[in-house]
PyMOL Python script that loads the backbone (N, CA, C, O; Angstrom):
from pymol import cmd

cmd.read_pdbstr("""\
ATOM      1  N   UNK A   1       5.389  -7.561 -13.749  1.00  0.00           N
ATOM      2  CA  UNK A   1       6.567  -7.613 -12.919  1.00  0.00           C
ATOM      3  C   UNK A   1       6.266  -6.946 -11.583  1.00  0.00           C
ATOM      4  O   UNK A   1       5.232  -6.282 -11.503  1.00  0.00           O
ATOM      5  N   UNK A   2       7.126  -7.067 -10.453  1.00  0.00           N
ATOM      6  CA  UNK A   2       6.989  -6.519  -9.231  1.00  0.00           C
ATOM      7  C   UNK A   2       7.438  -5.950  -9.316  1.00  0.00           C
ATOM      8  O   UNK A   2       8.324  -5.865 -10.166  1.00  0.00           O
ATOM      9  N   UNK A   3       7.014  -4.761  -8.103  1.00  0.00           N
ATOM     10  CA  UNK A   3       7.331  -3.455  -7.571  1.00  0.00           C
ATOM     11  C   UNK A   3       9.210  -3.458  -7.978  1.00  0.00           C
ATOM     12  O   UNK A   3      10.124  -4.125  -7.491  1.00  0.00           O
ATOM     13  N   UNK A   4       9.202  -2.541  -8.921  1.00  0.00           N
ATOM     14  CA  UNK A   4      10.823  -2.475  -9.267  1.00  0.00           C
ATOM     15  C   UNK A   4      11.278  -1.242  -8.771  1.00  0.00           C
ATOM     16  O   UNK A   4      10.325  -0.469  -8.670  1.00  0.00           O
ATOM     17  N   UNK A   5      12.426  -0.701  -8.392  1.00  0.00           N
ATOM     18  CA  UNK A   5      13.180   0.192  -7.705  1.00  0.00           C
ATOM     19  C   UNK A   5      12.935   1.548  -8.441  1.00  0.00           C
ATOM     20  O   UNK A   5      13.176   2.464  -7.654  1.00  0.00           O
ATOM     21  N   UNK A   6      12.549   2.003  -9.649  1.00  0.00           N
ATOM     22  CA  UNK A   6      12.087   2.586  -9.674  1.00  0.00           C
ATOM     23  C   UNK A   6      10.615   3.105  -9.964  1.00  0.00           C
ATOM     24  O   UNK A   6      10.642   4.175 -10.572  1.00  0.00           O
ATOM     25  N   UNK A   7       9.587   2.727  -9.746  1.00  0.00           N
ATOM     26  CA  UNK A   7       8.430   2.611  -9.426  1.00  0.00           C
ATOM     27  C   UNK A   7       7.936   3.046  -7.874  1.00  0.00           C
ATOM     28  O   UNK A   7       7.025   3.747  -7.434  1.00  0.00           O
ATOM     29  N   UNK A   8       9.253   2.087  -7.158  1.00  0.00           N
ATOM     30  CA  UNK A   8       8.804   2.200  -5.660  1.00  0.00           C
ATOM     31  C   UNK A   8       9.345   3.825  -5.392  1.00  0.00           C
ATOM     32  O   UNK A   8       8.649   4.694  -4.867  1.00  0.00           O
ATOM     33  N   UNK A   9      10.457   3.973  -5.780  1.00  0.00           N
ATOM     34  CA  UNK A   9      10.926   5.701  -5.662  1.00  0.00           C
ATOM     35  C   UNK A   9      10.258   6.596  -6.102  1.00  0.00           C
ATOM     36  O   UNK A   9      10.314   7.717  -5.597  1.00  0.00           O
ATOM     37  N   UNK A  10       9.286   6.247  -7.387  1.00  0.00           N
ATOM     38  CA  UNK A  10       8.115   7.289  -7.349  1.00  0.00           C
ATOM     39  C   UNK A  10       7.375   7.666  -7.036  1.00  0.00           C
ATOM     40  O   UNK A  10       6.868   8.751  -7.320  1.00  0.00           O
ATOM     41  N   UNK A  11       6.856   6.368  -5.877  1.00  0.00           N
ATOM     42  CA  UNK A  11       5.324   6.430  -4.893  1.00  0.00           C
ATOM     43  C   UNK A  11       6.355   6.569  -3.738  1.00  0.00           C
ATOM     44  O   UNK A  11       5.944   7.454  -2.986  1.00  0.00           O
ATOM     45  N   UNK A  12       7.339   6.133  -3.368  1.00  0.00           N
ATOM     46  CA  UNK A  12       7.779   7.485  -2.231  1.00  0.00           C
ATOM     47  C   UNK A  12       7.780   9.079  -1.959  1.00  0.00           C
ATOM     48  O   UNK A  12       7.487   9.822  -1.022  1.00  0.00           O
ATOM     49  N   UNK A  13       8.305   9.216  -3.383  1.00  0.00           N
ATOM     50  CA  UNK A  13       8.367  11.086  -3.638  1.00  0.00           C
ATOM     51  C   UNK A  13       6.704  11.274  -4.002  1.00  0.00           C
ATOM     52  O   UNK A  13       6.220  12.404  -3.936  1.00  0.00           O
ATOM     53  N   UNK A  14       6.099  10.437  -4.279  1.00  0.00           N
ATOM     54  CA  UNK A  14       4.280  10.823  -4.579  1.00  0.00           C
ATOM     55  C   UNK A  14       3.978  11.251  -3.335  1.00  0.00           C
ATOM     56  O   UNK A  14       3.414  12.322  -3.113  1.00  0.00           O
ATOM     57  N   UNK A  15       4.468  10.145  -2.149  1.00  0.00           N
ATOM     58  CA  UNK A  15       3.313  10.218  -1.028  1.00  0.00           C
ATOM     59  C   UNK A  15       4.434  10.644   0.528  1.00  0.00           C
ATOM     60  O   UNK A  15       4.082  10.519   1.702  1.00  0.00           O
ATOM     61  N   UNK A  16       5.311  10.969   0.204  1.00  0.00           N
ATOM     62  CA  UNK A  16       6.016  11.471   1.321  1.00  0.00           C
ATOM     63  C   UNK A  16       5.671  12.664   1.844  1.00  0.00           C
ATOM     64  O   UNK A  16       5.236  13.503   1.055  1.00  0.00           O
ATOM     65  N   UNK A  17       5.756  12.928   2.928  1.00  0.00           N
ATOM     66  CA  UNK A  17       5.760  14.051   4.080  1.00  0.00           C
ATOM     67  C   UNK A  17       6.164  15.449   4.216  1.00  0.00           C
ATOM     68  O   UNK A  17       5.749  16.607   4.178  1.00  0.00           O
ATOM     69  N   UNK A  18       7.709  14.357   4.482  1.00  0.00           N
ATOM     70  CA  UNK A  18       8.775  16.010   4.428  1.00  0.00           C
ATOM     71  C   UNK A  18       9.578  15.258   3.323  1.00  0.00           C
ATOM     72  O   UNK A  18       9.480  14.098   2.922  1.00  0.00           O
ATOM     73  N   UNK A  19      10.431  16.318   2.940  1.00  0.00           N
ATOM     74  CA  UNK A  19      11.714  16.093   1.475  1.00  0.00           C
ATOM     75  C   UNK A  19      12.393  14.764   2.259  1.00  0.00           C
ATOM     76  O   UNK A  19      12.142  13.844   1.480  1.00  0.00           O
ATOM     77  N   UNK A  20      13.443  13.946   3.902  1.00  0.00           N
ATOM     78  CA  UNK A  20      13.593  13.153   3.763  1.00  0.00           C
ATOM     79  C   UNK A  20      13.083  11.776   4.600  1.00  0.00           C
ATOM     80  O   UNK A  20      13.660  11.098   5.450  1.00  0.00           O
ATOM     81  N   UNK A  21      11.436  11.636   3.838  1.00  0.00           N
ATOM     82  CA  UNK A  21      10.718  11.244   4.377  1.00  0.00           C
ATOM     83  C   UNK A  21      10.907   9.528   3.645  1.00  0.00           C
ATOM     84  O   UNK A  21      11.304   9.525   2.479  1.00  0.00           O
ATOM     85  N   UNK A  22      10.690   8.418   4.170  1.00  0.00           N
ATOM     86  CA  UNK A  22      10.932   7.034   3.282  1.00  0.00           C
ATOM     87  C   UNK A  22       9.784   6.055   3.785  1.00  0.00           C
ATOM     88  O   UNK A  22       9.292   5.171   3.083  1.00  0.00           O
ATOM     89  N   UNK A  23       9.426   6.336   5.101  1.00  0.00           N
ATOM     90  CA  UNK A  23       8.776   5.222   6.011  1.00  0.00           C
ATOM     91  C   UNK A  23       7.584   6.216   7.044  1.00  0.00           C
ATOM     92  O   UNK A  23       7.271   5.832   8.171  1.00  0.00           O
ATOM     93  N   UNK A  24       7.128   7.278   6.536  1.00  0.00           N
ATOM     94  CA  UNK A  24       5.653   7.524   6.911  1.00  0.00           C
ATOM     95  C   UNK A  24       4.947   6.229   6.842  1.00  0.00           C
ATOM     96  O   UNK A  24       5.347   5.193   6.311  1.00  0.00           O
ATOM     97  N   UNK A  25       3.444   6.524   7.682  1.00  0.00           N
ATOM     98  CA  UNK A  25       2.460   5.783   7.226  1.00  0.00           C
ATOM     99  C   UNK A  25       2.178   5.789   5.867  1.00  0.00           C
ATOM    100  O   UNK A  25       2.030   4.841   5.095  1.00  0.00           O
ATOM    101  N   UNK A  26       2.125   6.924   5.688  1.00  0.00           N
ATOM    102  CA  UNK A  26       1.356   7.135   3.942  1.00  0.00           C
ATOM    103  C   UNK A  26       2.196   6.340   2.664  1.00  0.00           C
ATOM    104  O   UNK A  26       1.712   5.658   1.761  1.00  0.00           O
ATOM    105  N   UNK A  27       3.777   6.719   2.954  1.00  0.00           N
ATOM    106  CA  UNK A  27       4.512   5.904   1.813  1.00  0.00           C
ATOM    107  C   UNK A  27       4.359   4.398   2.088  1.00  0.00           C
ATOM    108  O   UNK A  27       4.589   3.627   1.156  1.00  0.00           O
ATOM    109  N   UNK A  28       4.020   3.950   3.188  1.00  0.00           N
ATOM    110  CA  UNK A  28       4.041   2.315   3.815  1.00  0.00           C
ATOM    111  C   UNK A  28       3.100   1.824   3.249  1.00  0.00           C
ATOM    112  O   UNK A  28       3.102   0.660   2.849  1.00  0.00           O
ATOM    113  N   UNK A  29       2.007   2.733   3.104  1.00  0.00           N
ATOM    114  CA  UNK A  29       0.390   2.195   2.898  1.00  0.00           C
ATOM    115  C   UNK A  29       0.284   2.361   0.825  1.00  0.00           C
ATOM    116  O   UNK A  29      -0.424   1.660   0.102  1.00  0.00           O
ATOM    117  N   UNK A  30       1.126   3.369   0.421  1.00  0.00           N
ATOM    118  CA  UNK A  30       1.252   3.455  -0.603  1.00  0.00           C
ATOM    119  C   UNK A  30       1.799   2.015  -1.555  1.00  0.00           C
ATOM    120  O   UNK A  30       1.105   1.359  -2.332  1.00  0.00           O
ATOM    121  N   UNK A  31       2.942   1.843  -1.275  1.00  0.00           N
ATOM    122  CA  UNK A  31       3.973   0.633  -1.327  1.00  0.00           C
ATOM    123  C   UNK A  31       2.791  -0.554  -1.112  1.00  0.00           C
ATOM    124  O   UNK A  31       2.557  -1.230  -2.114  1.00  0.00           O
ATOM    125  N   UNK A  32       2.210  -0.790  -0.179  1.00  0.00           N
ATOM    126  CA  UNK A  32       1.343  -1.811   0.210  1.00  0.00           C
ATOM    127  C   UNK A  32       0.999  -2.131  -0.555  1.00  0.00           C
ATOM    128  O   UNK A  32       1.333  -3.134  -1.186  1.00  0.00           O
ATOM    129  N   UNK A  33      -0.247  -0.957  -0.884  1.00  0.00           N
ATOM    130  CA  UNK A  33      -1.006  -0.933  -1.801  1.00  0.00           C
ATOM    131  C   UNK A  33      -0.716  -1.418  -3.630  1.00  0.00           C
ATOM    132  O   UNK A  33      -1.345  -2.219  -4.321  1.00  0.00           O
ATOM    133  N   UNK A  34       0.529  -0.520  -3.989  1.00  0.00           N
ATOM    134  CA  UNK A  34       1.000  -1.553  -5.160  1.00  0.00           C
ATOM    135  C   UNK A  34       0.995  -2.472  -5.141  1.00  0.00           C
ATOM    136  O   UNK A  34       0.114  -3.008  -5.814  1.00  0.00           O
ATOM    137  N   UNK A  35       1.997  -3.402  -4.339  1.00  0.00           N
ATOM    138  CA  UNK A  35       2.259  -4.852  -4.323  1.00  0.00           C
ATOM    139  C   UNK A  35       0.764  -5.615  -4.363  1.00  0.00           C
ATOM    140  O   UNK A  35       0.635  -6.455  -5.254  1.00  0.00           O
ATOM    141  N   UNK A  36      -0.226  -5.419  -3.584  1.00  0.00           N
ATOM    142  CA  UNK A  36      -1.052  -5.538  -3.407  1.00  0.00           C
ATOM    143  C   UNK A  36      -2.255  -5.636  -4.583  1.00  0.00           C
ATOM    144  O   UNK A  36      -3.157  -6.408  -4.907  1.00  0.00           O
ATOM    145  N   UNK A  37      -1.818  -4.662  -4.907  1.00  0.00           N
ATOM    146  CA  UNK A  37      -3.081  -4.984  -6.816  1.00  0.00           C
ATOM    147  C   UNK A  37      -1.962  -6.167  -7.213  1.00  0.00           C
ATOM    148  O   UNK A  37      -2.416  -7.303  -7.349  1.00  0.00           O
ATOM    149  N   UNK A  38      -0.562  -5.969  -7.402  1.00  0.00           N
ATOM    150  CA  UNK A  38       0.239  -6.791  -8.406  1.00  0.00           C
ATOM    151  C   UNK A  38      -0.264  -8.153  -8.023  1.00  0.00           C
ATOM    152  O   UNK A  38      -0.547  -8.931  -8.935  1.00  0.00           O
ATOM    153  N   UNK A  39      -0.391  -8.489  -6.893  1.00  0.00           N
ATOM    154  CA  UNK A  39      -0.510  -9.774  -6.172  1.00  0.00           C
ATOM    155  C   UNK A  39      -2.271 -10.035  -6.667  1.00  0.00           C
ATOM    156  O   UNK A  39      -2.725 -11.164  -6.852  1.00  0.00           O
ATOM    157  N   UNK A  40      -2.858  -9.119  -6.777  1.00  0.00           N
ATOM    158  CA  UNK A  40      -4.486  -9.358  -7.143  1.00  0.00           C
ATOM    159  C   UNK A  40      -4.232  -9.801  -8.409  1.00  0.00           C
ATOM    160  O   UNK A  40      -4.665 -10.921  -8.678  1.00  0.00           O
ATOM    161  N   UNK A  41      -3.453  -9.017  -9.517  1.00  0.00           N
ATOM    162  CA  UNK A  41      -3.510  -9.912 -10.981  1.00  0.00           C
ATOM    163  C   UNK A  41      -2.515 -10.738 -10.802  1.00  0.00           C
ATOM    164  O   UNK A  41      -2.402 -11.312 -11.885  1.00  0.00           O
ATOM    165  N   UNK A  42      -1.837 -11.085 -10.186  1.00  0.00           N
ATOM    166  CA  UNK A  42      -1.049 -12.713 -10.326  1.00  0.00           C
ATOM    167  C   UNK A  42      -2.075 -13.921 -10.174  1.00  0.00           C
ATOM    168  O   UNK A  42      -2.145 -14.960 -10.830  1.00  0.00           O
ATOM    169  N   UNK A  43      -2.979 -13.394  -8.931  1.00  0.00           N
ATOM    170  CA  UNK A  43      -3.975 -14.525  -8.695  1.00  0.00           C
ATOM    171  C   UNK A  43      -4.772 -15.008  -9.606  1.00  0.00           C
ATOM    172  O   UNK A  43      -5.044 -16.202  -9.731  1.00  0.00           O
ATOM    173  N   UNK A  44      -5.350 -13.746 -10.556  1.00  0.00           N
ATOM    174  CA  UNK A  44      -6.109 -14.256 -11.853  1.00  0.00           C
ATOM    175  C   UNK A  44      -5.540 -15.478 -12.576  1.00  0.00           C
ATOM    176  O   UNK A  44      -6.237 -16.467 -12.803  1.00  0.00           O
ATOM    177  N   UNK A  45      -4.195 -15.379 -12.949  1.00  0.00           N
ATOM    178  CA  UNK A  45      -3.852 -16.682 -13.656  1.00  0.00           C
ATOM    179  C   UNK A  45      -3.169 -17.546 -12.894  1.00  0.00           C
ATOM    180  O   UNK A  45      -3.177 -18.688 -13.353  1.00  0.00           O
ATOM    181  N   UNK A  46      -2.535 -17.393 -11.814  1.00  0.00           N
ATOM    182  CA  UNK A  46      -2.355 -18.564 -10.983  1.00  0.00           C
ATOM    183  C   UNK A  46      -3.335 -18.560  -9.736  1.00  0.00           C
ATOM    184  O   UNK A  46      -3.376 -17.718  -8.838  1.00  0.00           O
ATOM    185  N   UNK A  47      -3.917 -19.405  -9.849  1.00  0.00           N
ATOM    186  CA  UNK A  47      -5.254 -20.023  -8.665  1.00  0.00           C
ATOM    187  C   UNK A  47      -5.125 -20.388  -7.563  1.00  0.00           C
ATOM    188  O   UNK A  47      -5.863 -20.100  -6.621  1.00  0.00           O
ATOM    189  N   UNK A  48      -4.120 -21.104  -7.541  1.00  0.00           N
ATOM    190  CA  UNK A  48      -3.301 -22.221  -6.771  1.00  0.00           C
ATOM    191  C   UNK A  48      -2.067 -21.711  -6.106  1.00  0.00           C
ATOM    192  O   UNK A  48      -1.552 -22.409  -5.233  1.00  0.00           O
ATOM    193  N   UNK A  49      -1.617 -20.730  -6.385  1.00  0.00           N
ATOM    194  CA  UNK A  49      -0.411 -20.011  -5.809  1.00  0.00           C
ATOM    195  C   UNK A  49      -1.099 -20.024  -4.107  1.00  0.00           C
ATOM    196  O   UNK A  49      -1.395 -18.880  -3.762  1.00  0.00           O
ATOM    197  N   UNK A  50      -1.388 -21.089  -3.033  1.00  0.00           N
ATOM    198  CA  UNK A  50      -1.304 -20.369  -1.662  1.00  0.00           C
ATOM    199  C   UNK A  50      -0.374 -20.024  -0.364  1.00  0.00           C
ATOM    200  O   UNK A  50      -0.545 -19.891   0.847  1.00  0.00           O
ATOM    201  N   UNK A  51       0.796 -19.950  -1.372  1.00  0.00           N
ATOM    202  CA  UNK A  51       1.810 -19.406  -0.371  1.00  0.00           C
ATOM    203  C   UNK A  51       2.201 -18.162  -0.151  1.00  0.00           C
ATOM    204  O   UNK A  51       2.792 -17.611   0.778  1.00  0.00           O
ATOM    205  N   UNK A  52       1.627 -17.700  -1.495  1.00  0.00           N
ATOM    206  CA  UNK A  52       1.599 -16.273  -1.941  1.00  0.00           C
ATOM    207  C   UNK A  52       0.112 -15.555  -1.372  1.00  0.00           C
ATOM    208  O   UNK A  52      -0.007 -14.389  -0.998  1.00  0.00           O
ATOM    209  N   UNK A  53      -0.618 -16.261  -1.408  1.00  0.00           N
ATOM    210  CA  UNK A  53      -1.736 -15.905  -1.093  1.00  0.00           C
ATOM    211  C   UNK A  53      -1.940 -15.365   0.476  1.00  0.00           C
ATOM    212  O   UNK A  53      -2.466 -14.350   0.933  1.00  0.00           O
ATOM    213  N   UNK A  54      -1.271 -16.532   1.095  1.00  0.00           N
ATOM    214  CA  UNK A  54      -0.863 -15.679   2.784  1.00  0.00           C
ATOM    215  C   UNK A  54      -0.092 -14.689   2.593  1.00  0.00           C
ATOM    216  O   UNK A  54      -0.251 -13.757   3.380  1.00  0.00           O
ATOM    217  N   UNK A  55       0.777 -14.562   1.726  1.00  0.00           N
ATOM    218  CA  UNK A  55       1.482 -13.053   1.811  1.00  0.00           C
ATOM    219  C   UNK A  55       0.630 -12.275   1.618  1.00  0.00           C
ATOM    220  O   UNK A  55       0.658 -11.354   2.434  1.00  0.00           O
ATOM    221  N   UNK A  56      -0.440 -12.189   0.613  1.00  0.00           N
ATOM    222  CA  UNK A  56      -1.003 -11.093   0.505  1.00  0.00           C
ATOM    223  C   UNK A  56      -2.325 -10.617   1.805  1.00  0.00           C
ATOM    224  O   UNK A  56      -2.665  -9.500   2.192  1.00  0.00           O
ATOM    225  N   UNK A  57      -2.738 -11.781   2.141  1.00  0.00           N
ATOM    226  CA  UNK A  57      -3.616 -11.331   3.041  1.00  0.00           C
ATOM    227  C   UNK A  57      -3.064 -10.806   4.377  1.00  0.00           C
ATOM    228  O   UNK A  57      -3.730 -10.247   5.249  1.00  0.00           O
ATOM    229  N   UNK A  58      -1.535 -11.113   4.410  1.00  0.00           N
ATOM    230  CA  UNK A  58      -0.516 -10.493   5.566  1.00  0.00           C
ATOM    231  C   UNK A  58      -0.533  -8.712   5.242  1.00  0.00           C
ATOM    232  O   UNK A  58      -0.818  -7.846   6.069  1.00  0.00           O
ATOM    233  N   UNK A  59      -0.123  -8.489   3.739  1.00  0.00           N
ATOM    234  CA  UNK A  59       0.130  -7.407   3.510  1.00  0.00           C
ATOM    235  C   UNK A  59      -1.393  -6.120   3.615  1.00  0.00           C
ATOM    236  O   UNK A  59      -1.474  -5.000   4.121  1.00  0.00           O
ATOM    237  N   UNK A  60      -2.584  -7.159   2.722  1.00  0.00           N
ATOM    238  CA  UNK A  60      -3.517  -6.420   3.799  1.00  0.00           C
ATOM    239  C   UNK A  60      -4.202  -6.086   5.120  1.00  0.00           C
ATOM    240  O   UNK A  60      -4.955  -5.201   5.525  1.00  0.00           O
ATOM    241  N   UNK A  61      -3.644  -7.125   5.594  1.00  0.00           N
ATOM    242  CA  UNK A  61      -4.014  -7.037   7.179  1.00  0.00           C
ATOM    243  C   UNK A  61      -2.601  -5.607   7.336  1.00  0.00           C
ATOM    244  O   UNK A  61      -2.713  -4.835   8.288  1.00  0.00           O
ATOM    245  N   UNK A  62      -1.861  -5.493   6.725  1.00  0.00           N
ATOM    246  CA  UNK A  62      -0.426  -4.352   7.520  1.00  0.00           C
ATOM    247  C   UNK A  62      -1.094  -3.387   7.090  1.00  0.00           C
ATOM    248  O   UNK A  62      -1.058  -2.413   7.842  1.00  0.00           O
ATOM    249  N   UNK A  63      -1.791  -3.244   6.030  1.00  0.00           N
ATOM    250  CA  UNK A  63      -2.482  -2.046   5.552  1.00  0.00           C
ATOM    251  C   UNK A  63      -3.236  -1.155   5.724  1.00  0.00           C
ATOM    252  O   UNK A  63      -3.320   0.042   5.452  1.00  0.00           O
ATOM    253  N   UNK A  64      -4.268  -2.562   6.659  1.00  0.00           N
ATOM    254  CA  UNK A  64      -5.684  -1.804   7.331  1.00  0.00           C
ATOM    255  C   UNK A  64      -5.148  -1.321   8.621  1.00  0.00           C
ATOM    256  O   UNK A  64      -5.383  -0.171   8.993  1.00  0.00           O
ATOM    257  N   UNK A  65      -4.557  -2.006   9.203  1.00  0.00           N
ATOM    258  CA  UNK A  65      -3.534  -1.580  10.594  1.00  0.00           C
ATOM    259  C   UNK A  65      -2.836  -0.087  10.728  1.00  0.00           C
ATOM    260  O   UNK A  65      -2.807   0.733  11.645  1.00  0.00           O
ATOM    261  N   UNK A  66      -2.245  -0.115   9.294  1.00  0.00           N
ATOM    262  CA  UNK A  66      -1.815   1.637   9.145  1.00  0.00           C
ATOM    263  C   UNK A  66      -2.728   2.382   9.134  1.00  0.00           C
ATOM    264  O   UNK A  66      -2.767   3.418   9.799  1.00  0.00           O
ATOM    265  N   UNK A  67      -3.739   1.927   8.272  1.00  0.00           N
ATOM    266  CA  UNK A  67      -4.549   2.914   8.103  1.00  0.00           C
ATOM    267  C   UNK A  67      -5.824   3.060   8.986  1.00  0.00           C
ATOM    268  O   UNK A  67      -6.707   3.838   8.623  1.00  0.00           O
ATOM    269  N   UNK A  68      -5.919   2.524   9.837  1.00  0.00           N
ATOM    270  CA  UNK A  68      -6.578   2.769  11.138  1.00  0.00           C
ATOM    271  C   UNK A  68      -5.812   3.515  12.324  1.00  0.00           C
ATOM    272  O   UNK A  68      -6.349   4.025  13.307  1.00  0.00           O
ATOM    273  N   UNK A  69      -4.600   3.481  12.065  1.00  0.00           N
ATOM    274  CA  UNK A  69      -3.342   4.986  12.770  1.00  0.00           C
ATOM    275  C   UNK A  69      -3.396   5.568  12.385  1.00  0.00           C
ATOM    276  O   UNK A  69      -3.590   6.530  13.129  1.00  0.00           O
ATOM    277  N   UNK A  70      -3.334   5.997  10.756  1.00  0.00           N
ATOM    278  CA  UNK A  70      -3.658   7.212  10.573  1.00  0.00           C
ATOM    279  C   UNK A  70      -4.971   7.698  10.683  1.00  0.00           C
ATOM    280  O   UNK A  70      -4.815   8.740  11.320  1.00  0.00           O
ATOM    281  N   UNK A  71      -5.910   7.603  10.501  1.00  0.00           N
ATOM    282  CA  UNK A  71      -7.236   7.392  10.843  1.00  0.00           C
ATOM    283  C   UNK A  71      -7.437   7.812  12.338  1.00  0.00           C
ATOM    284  O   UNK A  71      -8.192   8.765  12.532  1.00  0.00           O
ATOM    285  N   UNK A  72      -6.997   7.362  13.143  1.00  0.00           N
ATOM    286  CA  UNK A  72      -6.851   7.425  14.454  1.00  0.00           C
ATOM    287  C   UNK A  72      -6.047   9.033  14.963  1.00  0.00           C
ATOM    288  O   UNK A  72      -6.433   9.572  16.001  1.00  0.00           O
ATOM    289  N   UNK A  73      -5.365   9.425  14.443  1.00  0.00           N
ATOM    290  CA  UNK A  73      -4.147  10.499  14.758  1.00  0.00           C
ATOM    291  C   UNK A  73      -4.513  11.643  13.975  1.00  0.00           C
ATOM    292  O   UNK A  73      -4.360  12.749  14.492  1.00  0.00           O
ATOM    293  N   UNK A  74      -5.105  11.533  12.472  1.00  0.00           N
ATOM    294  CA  UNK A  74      -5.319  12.556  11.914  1.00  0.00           C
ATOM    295  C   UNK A  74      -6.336  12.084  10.430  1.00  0.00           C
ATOM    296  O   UNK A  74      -6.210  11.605   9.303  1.00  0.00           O
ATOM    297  N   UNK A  75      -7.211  12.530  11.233  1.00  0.00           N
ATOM    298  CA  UNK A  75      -8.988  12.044  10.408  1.00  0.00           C
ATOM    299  C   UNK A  75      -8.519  12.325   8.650  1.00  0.00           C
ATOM    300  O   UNK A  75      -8.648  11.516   7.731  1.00  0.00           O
ATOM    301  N   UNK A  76      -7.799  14.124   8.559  1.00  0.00           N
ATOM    302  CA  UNK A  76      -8.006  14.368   7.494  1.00  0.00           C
ATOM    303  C   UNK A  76      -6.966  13.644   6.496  1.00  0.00           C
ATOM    304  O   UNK A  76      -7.317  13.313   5.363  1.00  0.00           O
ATOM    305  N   UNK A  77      -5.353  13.366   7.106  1.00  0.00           N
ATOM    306  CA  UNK A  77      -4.607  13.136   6.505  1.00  0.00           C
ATOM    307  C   UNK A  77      -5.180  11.735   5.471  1.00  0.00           C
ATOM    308  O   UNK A  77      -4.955  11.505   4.283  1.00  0.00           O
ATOM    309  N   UNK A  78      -6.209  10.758   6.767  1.00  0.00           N
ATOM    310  CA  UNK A  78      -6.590   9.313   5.845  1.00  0.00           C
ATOM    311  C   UNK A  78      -7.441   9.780   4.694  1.00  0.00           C
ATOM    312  O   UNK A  78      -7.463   9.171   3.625  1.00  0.00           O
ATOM    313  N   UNK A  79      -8.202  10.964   4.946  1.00  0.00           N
ATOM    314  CA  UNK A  79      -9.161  10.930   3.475  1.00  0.00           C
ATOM    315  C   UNK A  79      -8.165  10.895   2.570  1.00  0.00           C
ATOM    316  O   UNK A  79      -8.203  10.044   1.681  1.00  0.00           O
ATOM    317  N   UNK A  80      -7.008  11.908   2.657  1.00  0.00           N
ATOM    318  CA  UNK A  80      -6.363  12.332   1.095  1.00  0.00           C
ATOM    319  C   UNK A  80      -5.429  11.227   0.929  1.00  0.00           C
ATOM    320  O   UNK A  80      -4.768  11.128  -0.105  1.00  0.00           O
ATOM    321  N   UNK A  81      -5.316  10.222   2.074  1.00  0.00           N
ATOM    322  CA  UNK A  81      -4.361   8.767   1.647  1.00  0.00           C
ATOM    323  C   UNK A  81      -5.445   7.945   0.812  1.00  0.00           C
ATOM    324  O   UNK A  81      -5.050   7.490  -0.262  1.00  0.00           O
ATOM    325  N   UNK A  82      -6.954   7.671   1.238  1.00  0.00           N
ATOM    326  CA  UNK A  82      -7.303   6.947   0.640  1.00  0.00           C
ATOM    327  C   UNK A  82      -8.373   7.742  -0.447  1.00  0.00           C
ATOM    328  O   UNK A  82      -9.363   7.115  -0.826  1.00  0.00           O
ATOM    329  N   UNK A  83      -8.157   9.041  -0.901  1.00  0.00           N
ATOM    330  CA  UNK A  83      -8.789   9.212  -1.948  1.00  0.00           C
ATOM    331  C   UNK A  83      -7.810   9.372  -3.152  1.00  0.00           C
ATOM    332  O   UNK A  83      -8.229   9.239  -4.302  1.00  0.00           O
ATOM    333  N   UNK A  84      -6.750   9.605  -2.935  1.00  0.00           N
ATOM    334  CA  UNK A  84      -5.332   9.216  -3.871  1.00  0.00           C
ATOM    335  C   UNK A  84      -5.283   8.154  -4.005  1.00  0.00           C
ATOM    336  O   UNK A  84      -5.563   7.961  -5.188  1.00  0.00           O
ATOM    337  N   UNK A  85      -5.002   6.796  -3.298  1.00  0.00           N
ATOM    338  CA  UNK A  85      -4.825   5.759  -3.898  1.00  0.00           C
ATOM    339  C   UNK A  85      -6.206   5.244  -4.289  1.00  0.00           C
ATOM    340  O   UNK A  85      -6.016   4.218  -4.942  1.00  0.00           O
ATOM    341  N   UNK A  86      -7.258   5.446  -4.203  1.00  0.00           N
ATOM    342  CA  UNK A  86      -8.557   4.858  -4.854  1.00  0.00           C
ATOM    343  C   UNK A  86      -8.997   3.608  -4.189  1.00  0.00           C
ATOM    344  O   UNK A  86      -9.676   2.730  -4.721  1.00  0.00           O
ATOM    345  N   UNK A  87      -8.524   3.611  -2.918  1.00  0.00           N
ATOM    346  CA  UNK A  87      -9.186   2.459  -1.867  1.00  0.00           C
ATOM    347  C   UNK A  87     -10.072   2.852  -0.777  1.00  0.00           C
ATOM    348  O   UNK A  87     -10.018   3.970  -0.265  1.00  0.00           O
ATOM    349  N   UNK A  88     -10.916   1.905  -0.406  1.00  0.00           N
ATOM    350  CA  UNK A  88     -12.174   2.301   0.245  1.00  0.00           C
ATOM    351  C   UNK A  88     -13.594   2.667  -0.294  1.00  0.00           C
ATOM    352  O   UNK A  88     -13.743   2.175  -1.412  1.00  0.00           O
ATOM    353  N   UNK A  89     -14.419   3.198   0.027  1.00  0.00           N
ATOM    354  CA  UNK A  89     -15.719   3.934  -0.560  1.00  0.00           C
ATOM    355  C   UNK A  89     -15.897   5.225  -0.781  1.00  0.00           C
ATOM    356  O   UNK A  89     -16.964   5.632  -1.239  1.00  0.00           O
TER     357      UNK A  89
END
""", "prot")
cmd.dss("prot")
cmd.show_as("cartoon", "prot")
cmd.util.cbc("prot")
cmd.orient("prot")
């Protein structure tokens, strides 16, 4: 199933800032990032889904975009975004 309402409220309070934080980079890139695997195992059994398939390569193109701002603004904050979510090298 997709990102359900509460799932997404837990990787907000995971990766938020300050207490009323919703739309940092980090929760944006977090959120991404879910949908983003979900959309990787949908593809396994549907092949042919390519309407969905531009969504997802939309959502990683929004991803790398964030995370080249944060990256850009504050070197250290991207390590601990992308060594928490387990993306990158």
């Amino acid at each position: 199933m997709a990102l359900t309402r509460d799932s997404k409220s837990q990787l907000i309070s995971d990766f938020k800032v300050n207490p009323s934080d919703t739309g940092s980079p980090e929760v944006q890139i977090a959120v991404l990032t879910a949908r983003i695997s979900y959309l990787t195992e949908h593809f396994r059994a549907h092949r042919k889904d390519h309407a969905s398939r531009r969504g997802l390569l939309m959502m990683v193109s929004r991803r790398k975009r964030l995370l080249e701002y944060i990256k850009r603004h504050n070197a250290e904050r991207y390590k601990q975004v992308i060594e928490r979510l387990g993306i990158r090298k």
